[in-house]
C-alpha positions in Angstrom: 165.6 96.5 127.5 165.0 97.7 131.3 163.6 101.6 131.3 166.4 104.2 132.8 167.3 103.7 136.2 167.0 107.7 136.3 165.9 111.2 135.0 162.8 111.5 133.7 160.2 108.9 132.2 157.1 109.3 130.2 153.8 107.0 130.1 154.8 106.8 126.6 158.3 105.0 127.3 156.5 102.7 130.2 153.7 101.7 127.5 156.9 101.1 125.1 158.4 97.9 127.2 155.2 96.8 129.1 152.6 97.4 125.9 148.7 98.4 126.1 146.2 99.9 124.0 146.5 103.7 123.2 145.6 105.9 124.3 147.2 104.6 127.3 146.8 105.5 131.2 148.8 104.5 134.4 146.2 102.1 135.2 147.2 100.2 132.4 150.1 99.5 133.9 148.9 97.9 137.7 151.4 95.0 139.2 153.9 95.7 136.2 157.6 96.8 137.1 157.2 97.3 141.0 153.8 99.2 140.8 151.1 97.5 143.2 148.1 95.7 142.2 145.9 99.3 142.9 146.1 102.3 144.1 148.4 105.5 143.4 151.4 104.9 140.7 154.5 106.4 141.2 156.1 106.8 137.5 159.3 107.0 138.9 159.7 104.9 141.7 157.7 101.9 140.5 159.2 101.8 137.1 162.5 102.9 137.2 165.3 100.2 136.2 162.4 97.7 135.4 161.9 95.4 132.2 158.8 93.2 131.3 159.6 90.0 132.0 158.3 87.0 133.5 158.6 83.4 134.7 158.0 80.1 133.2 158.2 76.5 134.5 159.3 73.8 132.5 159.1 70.0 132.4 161.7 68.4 130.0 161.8 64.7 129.8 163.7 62.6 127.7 163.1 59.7 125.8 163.0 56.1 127.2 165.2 53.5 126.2 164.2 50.2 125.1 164.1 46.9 126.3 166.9 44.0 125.7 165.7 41.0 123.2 167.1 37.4 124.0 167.0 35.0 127.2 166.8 36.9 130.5 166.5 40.4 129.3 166.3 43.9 131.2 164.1 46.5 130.7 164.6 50.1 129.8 165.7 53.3 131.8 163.1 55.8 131.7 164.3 59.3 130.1 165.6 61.6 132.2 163.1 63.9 134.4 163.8 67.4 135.4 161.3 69.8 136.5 160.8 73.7 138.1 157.0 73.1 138.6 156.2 74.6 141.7 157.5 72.4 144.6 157.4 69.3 142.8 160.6 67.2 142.6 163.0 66.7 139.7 164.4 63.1 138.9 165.8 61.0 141.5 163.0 62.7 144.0 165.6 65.6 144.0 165.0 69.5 144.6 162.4 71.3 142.0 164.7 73.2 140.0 164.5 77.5 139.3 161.9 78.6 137.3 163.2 80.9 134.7 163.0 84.9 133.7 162.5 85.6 130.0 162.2 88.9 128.0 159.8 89.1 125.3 160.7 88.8 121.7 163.2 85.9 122.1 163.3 82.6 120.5 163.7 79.6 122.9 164.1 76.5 121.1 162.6 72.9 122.1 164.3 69.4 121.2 162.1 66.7 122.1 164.3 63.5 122.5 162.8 59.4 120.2 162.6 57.0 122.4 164.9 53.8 122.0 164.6 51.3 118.9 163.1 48.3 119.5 165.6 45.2 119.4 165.6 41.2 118.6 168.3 39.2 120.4 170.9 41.9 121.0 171.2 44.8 124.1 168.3 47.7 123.7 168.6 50.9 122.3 169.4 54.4 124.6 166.9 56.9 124.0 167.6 60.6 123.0 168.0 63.4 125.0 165.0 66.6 125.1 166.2 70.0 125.9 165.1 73.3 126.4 167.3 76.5 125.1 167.6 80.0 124.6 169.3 83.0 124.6 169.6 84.4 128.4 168.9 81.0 130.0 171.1 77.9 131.2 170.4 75.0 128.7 167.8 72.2 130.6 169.2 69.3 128.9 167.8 65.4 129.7 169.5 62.6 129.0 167.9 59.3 127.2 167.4 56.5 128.8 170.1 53.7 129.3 168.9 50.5 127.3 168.3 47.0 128.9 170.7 44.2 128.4 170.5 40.8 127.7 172.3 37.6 128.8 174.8 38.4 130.7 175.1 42.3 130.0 175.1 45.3 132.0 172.1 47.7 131.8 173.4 50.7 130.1 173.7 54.4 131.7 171.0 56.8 130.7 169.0 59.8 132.5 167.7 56.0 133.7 169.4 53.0 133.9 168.8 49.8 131.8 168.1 46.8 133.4 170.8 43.8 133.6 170.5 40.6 131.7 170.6 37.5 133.3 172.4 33.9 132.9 172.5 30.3 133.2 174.8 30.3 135.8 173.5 33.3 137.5 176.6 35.4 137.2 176.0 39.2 137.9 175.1 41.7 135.6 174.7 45.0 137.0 172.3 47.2 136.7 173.3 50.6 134.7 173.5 54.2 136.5 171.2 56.5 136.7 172.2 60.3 135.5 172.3 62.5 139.3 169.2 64.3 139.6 167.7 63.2 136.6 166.1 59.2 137.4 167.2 56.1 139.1 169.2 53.3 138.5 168.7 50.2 136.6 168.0 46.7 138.6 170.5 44.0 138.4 170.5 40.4 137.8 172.3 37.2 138.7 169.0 35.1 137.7 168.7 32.2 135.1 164.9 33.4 135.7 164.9 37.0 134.7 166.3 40.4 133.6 166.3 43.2 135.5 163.7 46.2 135.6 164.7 49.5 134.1 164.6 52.6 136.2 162.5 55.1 136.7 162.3 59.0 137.6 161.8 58.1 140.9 162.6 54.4 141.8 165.1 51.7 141.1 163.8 48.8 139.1 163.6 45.5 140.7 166.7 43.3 140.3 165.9 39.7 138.3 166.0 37.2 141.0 165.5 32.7 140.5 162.4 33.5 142.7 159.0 34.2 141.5 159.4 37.7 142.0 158.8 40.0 139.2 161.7 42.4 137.7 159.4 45.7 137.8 160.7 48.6 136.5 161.2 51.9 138.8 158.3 54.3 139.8 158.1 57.5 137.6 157.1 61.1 139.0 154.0 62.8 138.9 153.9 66.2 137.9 150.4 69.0 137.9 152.4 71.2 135.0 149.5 70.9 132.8 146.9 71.6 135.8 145.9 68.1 136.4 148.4 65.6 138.0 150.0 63.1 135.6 153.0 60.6 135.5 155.6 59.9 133.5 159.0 58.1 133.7 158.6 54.8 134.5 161.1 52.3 133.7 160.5 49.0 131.7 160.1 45.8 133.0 162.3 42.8 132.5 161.4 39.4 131.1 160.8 36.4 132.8 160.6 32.5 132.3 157.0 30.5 131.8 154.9 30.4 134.7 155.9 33.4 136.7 154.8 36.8 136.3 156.7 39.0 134.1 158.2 42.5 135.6 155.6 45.2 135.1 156.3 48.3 133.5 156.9 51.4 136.3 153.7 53.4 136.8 154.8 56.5 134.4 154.5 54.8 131.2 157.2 52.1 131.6 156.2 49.4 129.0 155.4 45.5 130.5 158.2 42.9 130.0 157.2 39.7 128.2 157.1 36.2 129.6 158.6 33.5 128.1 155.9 30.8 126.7 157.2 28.0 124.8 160.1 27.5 121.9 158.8 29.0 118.6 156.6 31.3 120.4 157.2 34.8 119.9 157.4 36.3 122.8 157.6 40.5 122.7 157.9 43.4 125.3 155.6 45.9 125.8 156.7 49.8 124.6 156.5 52.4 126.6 153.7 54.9 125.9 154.7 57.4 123.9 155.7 61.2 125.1 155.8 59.9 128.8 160.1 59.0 128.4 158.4 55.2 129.7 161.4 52.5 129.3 160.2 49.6 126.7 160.1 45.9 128.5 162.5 42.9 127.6 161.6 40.0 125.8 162.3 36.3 126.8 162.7 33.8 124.6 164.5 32.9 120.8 161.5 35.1 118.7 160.3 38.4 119.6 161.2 41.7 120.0 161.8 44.2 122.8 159.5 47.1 123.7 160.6 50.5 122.3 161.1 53.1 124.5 158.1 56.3 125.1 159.4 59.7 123.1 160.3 62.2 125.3 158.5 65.7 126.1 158.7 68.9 126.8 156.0 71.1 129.1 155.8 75.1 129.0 154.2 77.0 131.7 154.0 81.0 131.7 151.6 83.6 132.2 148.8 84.2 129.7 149.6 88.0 130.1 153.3 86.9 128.8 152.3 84.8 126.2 153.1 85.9 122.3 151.0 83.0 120.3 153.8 82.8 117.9 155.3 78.8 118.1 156.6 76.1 115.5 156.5 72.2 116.1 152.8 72.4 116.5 152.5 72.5 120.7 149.2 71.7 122.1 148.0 75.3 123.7 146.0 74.8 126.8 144.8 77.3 129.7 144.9 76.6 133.5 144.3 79.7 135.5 146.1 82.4 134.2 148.5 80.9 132.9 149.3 78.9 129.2 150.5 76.0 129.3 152.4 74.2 125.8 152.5 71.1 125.3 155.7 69.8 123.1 155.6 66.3 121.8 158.2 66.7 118.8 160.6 69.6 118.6 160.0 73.5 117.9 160.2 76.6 119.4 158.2 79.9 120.8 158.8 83.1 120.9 158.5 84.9 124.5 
């Protein structure tokens, strides 16, 4: 809890919220509270009212959806995508979001969303939402993906949309919504040729068209949490007839749609990579089965200084800087 805002404080009660190593001295206790980087330390006006706490950034991505299996099928929305990391942009190429302020000696808890199932001649699967949580903090919740459809069927909402199924006599199937600030939608279809492309973090997949143009799924986000720059979101692709190029999955782990070959060949989508939120690609064609949508994740960045060591779920622990970065590809917690 914050020291007194007045009367008298000791080194000993400053060395009881900020830490050190006894026996302990003011110099310990440089840039902590308001007291400057060097130079004279003024117990009372640099430390009065102040608590150790700190700032974190967080990445939390959901998991992708996957494709549609049958004739004409869409791909799958990417998961949704929200970030504080530095300036970078959230889903839907919207404002980075607030880092936060923890305390130590709090649990914050980490869901880490599946991607969708993969499918055979029925709609896709949504995936499942990641989330960040804790005590003195707003809940960062993504949603799943929305899953591709097939013949004739709407993509379904998700933190990405699905891609639209197509039909023989290229009615419209929409393409499903995108969650606001968290990916794009799904592209449409009126095609006898093609599904629609799933969408991604931070483009709208390409609508199925009779043309030879392929039903790509949306652009993902790139993101230098971890300290290198790396995508993730894409959408999945949607299927397409023999002879013309199937969509491609979205550069963020959206997985490749599949093209259709000949009766009795089985014909399957791509999945999207796992732990990217990717959308899983659609499959044309009587045999086969869609792509499954990438698992979610969920990024950690804080100080080094801040960090307690103590997690569950197994994180990968890196350094960049000074700061710690974890890495959560199935649920857990730390403590701050």
């Amino acid at each position: 809890m914050p020291l007194t805002g007045s009367g008298q404080i000791s080194l000993g009660d400053i060395a009881g919220e900020f830490g050190g190593s006894a026996p302990h001295a003011l110099s310990e206790y440089y840039s902590k509270g308001n007291a400057p980087a060097s130079g004279e330390i003024q117990i009372g006006a640099d430390f009065y009212g102040t608590a150790n706490t700190y700032d974190i950034d967080y990445l939390v991505i959901a998991g992708g959806a996957s494709g549609a299996g049958y004739y004409r099928s869409g791909g799958g929305g990417a998961g949704g995508y929200r970030n504080s990391y530095s300036t970078e942009s959230s889903g839907a190429n919207s404002a980075s979001l607030s880092a936060f302020t923890l305390t130590p000696g709090i649990t914050y808890t980490i869901t880490v969303g599946g991607g969708g199932a993969s499918v055979g001649r029925a709609n896709g699967n949504n995936g499942s939402a990641s989330s960040l949580s804790g005590t003195g903090i707003t809940t960062v919740s993504s949603t799943g993906g929305g899953r591709g459809g097939y013949t004739v069927v709407a993509g379904g909402a998700g933190g990405s949309g699905g891609g639209g199924g197509g039909s023989n006599n290229n009615a419209n199937s929409g393409g499903g919504a995108g969650t606001a600030n968290q990916g794009r939608n799904g592209g449409a279809s009126n095609s006898s040729r093609s599904g629609g492309g799933g969408g991604g973090a931070s483009a709208v997949g390409n609508a199925g068209g009779n043309s030879g143009t392929a039903a790509n799924g949306g652009a993902g986000l790139a993101s230098s949490i971890t300290g290198s720059s790396v995508t993730r979101g894409g959408g999945g692709g949607g299927s397409k007839y023999s002879g013309e190029a199937q969509g491609a999955g979205g550069a963020g782990g959206g997985g490749a749609g599949a093209a259709f070959i000949s009766e009795g060949t089985t014909h399957n989508g791509t999945a999207g990579t796992a732990n990217t939120g990717g959308g899983g690609g659609g499959y044309m064609g009587y045999y086969g089965n869609s792509g499954a949508g990438g698992s979610g994740v969920v990024i950690i960045r804080l100080p080094t200084s801040g960090y307690s060591g103590t997690t569950t779920g197994s994180p990968t622990v890196t350094t960049t800087g000074t700061d710690t970065v974890l890495t959560f590809t199935g649920s857990g917690s730390f403590v701050s």
